[in-house]
Each structure stands twice: as C-alpha cells, then as structure tokens.
C-alpha positions in Angstrom: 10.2 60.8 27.1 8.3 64.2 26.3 11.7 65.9 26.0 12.7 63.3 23.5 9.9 63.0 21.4 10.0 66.8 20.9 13.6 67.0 20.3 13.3 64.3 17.8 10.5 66.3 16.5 12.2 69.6 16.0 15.5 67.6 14.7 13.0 66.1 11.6 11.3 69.5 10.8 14.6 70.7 10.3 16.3 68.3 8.0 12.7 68.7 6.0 13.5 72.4 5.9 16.8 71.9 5.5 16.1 69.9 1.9 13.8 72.1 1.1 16.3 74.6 0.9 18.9 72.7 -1.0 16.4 71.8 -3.6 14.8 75.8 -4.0 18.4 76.5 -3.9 19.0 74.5 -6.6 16.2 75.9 -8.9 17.2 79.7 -8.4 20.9 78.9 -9.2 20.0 77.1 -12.4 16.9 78.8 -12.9 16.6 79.1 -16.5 17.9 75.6 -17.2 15.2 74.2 -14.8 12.4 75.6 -16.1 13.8 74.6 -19.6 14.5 71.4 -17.9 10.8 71.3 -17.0 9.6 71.7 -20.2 11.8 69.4 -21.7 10.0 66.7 -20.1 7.0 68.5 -20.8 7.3 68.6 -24.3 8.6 64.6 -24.4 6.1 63.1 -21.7 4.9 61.0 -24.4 7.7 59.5 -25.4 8.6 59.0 -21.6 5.2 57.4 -20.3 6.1 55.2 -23.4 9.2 53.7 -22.8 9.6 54.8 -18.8 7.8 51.2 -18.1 9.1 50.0 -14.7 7.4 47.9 -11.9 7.3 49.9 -8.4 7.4 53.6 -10.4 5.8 55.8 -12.2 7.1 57.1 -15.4 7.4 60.3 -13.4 9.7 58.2 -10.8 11.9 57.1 -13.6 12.3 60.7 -14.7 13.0 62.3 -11.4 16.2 59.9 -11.2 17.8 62.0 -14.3 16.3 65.6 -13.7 19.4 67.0 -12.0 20.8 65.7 -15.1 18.8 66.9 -17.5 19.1 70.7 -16.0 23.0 70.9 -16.5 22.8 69.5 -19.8 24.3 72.0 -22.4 23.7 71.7 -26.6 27.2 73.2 -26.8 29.1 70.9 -24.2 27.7 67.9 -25.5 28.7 68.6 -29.2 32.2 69.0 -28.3 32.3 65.6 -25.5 30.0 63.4 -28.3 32.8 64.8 -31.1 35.9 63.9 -28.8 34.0 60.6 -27.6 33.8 59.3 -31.3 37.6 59.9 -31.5 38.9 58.6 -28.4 36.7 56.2 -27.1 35.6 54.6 -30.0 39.7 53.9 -30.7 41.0 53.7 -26.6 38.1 52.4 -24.9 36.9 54.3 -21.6 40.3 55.0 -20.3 41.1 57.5 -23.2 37.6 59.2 -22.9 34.9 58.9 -20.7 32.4 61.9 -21.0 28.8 62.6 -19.7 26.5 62.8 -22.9 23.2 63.1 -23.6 19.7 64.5 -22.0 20.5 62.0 -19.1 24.5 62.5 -19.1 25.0 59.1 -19.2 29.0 57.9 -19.4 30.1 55.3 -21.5 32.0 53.4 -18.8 28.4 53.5 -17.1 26.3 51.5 -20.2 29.1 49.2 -20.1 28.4 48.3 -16.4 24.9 48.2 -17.0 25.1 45.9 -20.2 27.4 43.7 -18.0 24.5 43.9 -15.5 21.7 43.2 -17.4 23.0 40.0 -19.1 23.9 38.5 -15.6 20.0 39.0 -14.2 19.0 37.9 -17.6 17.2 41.2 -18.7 14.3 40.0 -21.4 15.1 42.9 -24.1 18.7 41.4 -25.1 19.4 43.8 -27.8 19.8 46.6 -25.2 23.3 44.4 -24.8 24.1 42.3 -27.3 25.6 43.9 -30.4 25.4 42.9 -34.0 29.3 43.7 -34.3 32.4 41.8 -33.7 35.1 44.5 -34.5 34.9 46.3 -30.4 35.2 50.2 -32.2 32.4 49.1 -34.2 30.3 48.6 -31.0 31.9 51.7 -29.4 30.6 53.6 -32.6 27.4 52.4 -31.8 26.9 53.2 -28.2 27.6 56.6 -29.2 25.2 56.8 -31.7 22.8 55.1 -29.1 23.9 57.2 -26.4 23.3 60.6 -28.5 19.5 59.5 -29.0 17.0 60.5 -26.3 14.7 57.2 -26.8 17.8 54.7 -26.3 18.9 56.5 -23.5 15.1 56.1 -22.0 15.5 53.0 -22.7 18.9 52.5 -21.4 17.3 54.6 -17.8 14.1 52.1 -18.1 17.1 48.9 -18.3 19.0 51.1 -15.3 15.8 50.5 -12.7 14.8 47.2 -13.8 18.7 46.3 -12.3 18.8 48.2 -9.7 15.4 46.9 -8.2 17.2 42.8 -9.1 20.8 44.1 -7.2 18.3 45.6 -4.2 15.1 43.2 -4.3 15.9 42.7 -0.4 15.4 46.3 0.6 12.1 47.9 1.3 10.8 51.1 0.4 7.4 52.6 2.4 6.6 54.7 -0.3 7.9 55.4 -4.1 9.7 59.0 -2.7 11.6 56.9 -0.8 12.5 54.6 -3.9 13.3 57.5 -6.2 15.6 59.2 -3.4 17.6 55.9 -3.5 17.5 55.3 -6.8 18.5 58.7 -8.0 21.5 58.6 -5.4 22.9 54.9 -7.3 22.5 56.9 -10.6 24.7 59.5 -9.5 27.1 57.7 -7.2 26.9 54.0 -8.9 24.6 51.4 -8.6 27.7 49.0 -7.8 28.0 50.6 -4.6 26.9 48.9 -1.2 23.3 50.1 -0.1 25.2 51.8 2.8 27.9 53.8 0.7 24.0 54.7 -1.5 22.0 55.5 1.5 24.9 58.1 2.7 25.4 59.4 -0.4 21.6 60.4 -0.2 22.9 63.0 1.9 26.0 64.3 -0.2 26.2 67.9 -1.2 28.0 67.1 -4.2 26.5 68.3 -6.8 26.9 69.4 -9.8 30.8 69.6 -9.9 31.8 66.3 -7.9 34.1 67.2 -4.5 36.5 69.9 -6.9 34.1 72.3 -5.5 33.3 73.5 -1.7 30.1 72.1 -0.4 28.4 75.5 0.0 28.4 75.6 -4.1 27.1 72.0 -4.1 23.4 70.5 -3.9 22.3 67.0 -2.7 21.1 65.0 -6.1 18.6 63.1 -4.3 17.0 65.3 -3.3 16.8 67.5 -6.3 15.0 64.3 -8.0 12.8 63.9 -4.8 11.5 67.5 -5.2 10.7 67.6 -9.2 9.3 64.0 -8.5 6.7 65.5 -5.5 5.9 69.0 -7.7 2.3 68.8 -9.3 
C-alpha cells in the first residue's frame, strides 16, 4: 500500500511540474505579448470587475478563461479579419467567414451558439440576444460592431459562464481553479461538447495553432488560464 501511495505521489508531483512547465513555457515564447497581455487587464480591471459579474467566480475567474486569448491577440490581424468579416459574413453568414476577433477572439459562429443558448435557459438580460433588426445582414452588421467592442464582448464572456454553469449545474467543482480549468477548456474547445470530450481536452496541447502544428509547439489552454488565474 506504501509502494502505491508513493507512486501515486510521485506520479502527481510530476503532472504539477509538468503544467508548470507548459504554462512558463508559454509566457517565454509569447513573452512580450503576455506581459502586454498582463497589463491589458491591468489597465481595464475596472471595467472587468464591472461587468465580469458571475455567481461561483471572481471577476479574475472570468478573465483567466480568455487570457490565452487575449495574449495572441494582434491590432494588425484583427483589422484585416474584422474588415473581411463585414464583407463576407455580414452577406454569407458563417460559412463564408468565420474569424476570431476581438480582445477575447471570439467567432461569430460562437455568439450565435451562445445567443441560441441563452434564450433556451431564459437568460434575464434579453438584449444580449434579441435584435432590433429584421433584415439578417443587418443583425450580422451588428454583431460585428458588438463583437469589435471590449465591453460587449465582457459582456458576451459574462453571458458565456452564466450558460455554461445552467448546461453543467450537475457537476461539482472543490474549488474555483478547478471551475476556471473547465471553463476555460469549453471556451476553447466548445461549450456544446460532452463534459467528458471537456474534461480531456483539459489536457490537450493544442494551443495556439489548433492540431496544424506538432504538439511540442503547442501549450495546454487550461492551464495557461489556471496559471494567470493563481498569479498574485
């Protein structure tokens, strides 16, 4: 039993170490994005401990779930996705263009789901989904333009963990690390997804550049949220 308990032991000092790495790992390849990152929220944490209102997290919580995001965001990149978004979206719908935009890089495709999501578990701020227009590229127009601000997408991130905590009200959390490294990995995987396919995916070295890269070029986004979350 001694044998076990001290292989178990050694197995879980490991995997801590091993996170640890990924996430220092993280910060030294994007290092001057990070700490821009950093003060980003620095610089906003007003505006974020407004709006980042959510039962069972801290505004902190809320922001951890993004901060990967947040550090590969480019001024330059977004211009060009918001620009091409405003032509092909707003005229195709999702299937023509579908780009990452904003502080949080949040997709199109994913406000749709959420706005789907919210009005099925009856979300009490309705005009984070209902729309004053009937013309669709009208409303596409506008989700841009919402999607481009940093308030509606804190709003949009606030909307994103008041759904996930009605899709997941069964599981249980010990602590709120354990609810941000879940949370984070249904942000960047899809909140649709079964708790199991999230809970793996917790795991995933597959950040920033999705599976077109090898995983020795990758990070785990969980954890990268976990370890700006736990940072005093």
């Amino acid at each position: 039993m001694t044998i076990k308990k001290n292989f178990l032991f050694l197995f879980f000092m490991f995997y801590l170490l091993n996170l640890s790495a990924q996430s220092s790992g993280f910060e030294k390849a994007f290092k001057k994005q990070y700490h821009e990152s950093l003060q980003f929220i620095k610089e906003n944490q007003t505006l974020f401990e407004k709006y980042l209102v959510v039962d069972n997290l801290s505004w902190k919580g809320c922001a951890a779930i993004v901060f990967p995001e947040i550090v590969r965001y480019s001024d330059i990149k977004n211009f060009i996705e918001v620009k091409t978004l405003e032509l092909l979206y707003v005229n195709g719908g999702e299937s023509y263009a579908n780009f990452s935009i904003g502080r949080f890089q949040m997709k199109p495709s994913f406000i749709e789901t959420l706005e789907k999501q919210l009005e099925k578990y009856k979300y009490p701020t309705k005009n984070i989904f209902n729309y004053k227009y009937k013309d669709i590229k009208e409303e596409r127009k506008e989700r841009i333009k919402r999607l481009s601000n940093l308030t509606w997408q804190l709003l949009y991130l606030k909307a994103f963990c008041w759904v996930v905590q009605k899709i997941f009200a069964h599981k249980k959390f010990n602590n709120e690390t354990e609810r941000v490294r879940f949370y984070a990995a249904a942000y960047n995987f899809g909140f649709l997804q079964s708790e199991q396919k999230i809970t793996n995916w917790q795991s995933s070295k597959s950040f920033p550049y999705g599976k077109i890269q090898p995983k020795e070029k990758q990070f785990i986004y969980a954890e990268i949220a976990v370890d700006y979350f736990e940072k005093k």
